[in-house]
Biopython code that builds the backbone (N, CA, C, O; Angstrom):
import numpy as np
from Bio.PDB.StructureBuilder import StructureBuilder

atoms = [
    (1, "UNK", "N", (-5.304, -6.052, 26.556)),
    (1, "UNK", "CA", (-4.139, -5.441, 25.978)),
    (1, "UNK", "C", (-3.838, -6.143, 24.666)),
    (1, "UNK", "O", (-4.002, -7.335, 24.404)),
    (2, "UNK", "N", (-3.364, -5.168, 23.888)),
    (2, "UNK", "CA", (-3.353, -5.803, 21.969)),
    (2, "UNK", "C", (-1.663, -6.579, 22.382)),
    (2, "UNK", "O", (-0.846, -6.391, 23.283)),
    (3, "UNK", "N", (-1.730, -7.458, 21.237)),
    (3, "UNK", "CA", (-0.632, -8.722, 20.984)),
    (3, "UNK", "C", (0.153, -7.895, 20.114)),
    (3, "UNK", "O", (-0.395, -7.524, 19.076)),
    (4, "UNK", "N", (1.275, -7.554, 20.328)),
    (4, "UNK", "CA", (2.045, -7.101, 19.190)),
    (4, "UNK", "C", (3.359, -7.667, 18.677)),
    (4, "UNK", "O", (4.385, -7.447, 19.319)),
    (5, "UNK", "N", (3.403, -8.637, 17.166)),
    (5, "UNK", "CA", (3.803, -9.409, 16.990)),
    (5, "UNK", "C", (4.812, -8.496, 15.566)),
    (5, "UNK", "O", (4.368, -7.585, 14.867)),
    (6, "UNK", "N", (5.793, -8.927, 15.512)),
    (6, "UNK", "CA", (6.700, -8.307, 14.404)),
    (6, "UNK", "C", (6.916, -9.413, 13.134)),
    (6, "UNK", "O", (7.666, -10.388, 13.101)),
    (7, "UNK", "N", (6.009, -8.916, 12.133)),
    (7, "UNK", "CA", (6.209, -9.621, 10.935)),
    (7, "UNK", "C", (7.844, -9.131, 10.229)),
    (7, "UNK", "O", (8.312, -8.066, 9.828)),
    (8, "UNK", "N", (8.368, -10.584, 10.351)),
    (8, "UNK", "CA", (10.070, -10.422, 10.042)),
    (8, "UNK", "C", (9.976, -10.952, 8.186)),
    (8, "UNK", "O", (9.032, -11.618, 7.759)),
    (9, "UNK", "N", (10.781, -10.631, 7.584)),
    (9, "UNK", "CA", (10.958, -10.830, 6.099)),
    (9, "UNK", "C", (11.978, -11.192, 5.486)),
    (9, "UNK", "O", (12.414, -10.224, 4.864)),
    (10, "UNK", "N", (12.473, -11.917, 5.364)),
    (10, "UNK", "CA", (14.267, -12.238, 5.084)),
    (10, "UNK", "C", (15.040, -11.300, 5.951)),
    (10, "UNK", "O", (14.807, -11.329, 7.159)),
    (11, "UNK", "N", (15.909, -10.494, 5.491)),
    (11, "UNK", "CA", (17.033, -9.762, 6.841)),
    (11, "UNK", "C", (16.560, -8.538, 7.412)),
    (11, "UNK", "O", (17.020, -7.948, 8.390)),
    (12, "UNK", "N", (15.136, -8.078, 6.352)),
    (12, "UNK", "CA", (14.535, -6.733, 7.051)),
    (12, "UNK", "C", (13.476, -7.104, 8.101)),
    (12, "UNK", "O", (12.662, -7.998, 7.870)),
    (13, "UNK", "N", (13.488, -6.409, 9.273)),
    (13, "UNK", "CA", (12.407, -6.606, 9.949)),
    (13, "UNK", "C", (11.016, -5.244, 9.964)),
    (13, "UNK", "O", (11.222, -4.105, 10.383)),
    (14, "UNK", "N", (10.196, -5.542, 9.627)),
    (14, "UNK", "CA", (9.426, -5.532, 8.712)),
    (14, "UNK", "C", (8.208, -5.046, 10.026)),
    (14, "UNK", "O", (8.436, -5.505, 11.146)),
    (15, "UNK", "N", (6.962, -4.137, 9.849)),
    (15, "UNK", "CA", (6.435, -3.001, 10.694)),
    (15, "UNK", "C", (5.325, -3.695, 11.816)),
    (15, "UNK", "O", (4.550, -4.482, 11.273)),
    (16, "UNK", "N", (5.135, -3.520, 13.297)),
    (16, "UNK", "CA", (4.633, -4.365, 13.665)),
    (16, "UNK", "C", (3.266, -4.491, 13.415)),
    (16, "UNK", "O", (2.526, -3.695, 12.837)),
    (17, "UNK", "N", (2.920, -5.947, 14.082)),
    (17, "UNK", "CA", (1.145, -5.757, 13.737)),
    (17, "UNK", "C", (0.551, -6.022, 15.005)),
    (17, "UNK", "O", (0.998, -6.799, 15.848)),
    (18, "UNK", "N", (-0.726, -5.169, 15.112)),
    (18, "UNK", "CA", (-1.319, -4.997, 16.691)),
    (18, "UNK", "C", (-2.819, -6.138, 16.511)),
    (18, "UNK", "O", (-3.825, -5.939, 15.829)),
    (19, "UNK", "N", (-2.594, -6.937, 17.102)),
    (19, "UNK", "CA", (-3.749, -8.165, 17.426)),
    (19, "UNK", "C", (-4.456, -8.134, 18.538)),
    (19, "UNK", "O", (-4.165, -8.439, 19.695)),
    (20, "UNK", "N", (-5.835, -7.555, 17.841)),
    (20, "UNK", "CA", (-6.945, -6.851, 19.063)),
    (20, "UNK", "C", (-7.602, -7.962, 19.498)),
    (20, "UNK", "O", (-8.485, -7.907, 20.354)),
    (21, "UNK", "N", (-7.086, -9.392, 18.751)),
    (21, "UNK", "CA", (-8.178, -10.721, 19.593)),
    (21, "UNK", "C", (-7.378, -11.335, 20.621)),
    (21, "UNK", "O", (-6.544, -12.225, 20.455)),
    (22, "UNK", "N", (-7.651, -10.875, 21.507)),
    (22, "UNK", "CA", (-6.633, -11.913, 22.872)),
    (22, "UNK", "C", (-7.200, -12.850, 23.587)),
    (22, "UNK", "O", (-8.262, -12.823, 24.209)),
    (23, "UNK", "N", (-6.430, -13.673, 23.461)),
    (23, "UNK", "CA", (-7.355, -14.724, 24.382)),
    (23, "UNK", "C", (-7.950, -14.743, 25.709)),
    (23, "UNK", "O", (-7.473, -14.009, 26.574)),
    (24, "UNK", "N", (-8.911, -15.478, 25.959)),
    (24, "UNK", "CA", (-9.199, -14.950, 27.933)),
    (24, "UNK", "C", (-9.091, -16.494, 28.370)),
    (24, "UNK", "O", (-9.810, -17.301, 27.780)),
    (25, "UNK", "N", (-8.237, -16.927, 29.362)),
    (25, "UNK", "CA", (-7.802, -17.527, 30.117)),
    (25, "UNK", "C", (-8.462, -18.104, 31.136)),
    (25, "UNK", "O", (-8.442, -19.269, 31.533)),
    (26, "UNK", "N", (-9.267, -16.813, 31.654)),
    (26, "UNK", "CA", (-9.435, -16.747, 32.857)),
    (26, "UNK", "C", (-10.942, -17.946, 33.603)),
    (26, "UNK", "O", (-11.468, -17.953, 34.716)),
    (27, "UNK", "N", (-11.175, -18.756, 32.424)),
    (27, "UNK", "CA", (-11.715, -20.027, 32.583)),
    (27, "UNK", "C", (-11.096, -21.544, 32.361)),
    (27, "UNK", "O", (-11.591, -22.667, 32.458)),
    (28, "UNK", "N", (-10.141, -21.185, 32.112)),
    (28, "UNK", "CA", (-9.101, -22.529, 31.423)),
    (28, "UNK", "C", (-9.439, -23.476, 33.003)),
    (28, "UNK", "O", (-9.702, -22.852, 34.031)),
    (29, "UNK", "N", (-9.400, -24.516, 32.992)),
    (29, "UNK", "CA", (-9.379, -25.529, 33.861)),
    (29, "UNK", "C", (-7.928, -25.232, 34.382)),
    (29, "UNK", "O", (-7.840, -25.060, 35.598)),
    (30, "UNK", "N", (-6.979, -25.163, 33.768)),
    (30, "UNK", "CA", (-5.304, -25.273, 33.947)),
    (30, "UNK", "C", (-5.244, -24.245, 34.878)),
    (30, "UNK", "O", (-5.028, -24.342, 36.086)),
    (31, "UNK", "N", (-5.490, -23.085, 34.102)),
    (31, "UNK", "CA", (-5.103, -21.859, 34.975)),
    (31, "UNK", "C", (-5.686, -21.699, 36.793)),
    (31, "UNK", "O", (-5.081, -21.484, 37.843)),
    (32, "UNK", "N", (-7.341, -21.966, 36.399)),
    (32, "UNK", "CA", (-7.782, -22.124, 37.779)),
    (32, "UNK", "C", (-7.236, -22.983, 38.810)),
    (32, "UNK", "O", (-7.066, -22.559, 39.953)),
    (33, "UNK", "N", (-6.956, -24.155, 38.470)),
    (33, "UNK", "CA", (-6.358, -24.687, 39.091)),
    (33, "UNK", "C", (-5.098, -24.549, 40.004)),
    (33, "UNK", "O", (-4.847, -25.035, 41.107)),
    (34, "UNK", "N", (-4.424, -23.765, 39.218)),
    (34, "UNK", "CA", (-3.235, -22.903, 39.484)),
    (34, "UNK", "C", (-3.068, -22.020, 40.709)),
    (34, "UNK", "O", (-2.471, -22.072, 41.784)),
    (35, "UNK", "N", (-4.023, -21.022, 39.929)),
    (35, "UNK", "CA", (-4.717, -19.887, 40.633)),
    (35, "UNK", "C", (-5.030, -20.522, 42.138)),
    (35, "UNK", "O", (-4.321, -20.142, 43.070)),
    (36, "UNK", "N", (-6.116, -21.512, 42.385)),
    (36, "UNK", "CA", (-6.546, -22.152, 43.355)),
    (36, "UNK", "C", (-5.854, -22.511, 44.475)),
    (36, "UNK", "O", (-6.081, -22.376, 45.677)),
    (37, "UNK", "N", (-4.722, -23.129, 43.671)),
    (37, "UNK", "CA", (-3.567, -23.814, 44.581)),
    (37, "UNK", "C", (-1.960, -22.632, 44.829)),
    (37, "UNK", "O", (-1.019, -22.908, 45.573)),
    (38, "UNK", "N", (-2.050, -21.716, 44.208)),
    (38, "UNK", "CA", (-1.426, -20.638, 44.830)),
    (38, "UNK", "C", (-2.292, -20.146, 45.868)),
    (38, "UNK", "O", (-1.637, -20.221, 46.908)),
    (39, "UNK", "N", (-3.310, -19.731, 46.085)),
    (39, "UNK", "CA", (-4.273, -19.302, 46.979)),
    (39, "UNK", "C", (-3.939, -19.702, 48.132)),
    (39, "UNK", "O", (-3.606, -18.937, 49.038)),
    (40, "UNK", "N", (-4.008, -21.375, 48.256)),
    (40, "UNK", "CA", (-4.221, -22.137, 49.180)),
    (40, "UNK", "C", (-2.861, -21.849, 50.071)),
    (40, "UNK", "O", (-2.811, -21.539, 51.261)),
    (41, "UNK", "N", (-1.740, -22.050, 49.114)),
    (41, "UNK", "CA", (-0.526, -22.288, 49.686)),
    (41, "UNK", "C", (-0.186, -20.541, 50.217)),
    (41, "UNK", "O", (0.062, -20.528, 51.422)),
    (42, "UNK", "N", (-0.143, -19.465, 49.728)),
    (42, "UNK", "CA", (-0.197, -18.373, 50.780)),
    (42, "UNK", "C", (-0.901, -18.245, 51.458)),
    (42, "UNK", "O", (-0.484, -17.537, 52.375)),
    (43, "UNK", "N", (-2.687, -18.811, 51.686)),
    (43, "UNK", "CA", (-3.228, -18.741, 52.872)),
    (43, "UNK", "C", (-2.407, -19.652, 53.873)),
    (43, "UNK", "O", (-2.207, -19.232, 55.013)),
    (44, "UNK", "N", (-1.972, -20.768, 53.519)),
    (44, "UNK", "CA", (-1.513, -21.546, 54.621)),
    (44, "UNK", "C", (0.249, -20.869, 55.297)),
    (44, "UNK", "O", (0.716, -20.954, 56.433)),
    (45, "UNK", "N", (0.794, -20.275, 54.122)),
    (45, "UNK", "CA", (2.278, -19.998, 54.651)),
    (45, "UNK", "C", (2.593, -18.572, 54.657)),
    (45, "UNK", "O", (3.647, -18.094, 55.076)),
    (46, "UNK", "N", (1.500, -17.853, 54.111)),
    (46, "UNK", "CA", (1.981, -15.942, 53.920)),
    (46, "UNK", "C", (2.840, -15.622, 53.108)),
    (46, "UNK", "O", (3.453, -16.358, 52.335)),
    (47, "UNK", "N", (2.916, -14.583, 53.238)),
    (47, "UNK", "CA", (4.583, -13.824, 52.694)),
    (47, "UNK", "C", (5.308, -13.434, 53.689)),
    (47, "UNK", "O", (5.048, -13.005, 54.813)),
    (48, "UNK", "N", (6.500, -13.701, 52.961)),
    (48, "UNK", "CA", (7.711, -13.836, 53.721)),
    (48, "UNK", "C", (7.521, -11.987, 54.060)),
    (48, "UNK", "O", (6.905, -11.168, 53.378)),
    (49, "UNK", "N", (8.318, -11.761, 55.387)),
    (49, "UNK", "CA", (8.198, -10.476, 55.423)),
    (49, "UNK", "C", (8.805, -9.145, 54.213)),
    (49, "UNK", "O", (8.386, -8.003, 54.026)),
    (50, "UNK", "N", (9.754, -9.787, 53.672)),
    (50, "UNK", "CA", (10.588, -8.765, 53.264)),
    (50, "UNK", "C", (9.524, -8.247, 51.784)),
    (50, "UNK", "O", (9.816, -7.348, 50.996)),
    (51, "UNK", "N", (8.596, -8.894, 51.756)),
    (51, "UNK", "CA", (7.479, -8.478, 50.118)),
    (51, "UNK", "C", (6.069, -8.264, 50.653)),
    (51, "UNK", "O", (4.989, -8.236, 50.062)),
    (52, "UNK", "N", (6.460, -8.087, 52.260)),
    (52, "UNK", "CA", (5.158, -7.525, 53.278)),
    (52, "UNK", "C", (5.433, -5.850, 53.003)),
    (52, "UNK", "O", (6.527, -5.436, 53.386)),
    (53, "UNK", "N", (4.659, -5.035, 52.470)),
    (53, "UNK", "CA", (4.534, -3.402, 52.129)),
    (53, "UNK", "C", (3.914, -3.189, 53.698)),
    (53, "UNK", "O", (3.594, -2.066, 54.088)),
]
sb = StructureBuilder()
sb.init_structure("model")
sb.init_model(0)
sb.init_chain("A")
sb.init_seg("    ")
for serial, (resi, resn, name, xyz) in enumerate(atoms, 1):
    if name == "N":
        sb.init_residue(resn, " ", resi, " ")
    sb.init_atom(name, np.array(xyz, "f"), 0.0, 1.0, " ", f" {name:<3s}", serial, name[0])
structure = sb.get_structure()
């Protein structure tokens, strides 16, 4: 999904711009880690019922 960032200019705000380079995450050490340890902790405790569909 494009980044869409609003180039502002003194008091006019000024037309947006669509940024087709997005970053991918989805190797970051940080994030996995994350990812990993959310995993862990709903395998071990579930969901609460009331966000059970």
């Amino acid at each position: 999904m494009p980044t869409v960032k609003k180039a502002v200019t003194g008091k006019d705000y000024g037309k947006a711009i669509i940024n087709n380079v997005d970053r991918d995450h989805s190797n970051d050490p940080f994030v996995v880690k994350k990812v990993e340890a959310a995993k862990a902790f709903l395998r071990k405790n579930g969901l609460p019922d009331h966000l059970k569909k």
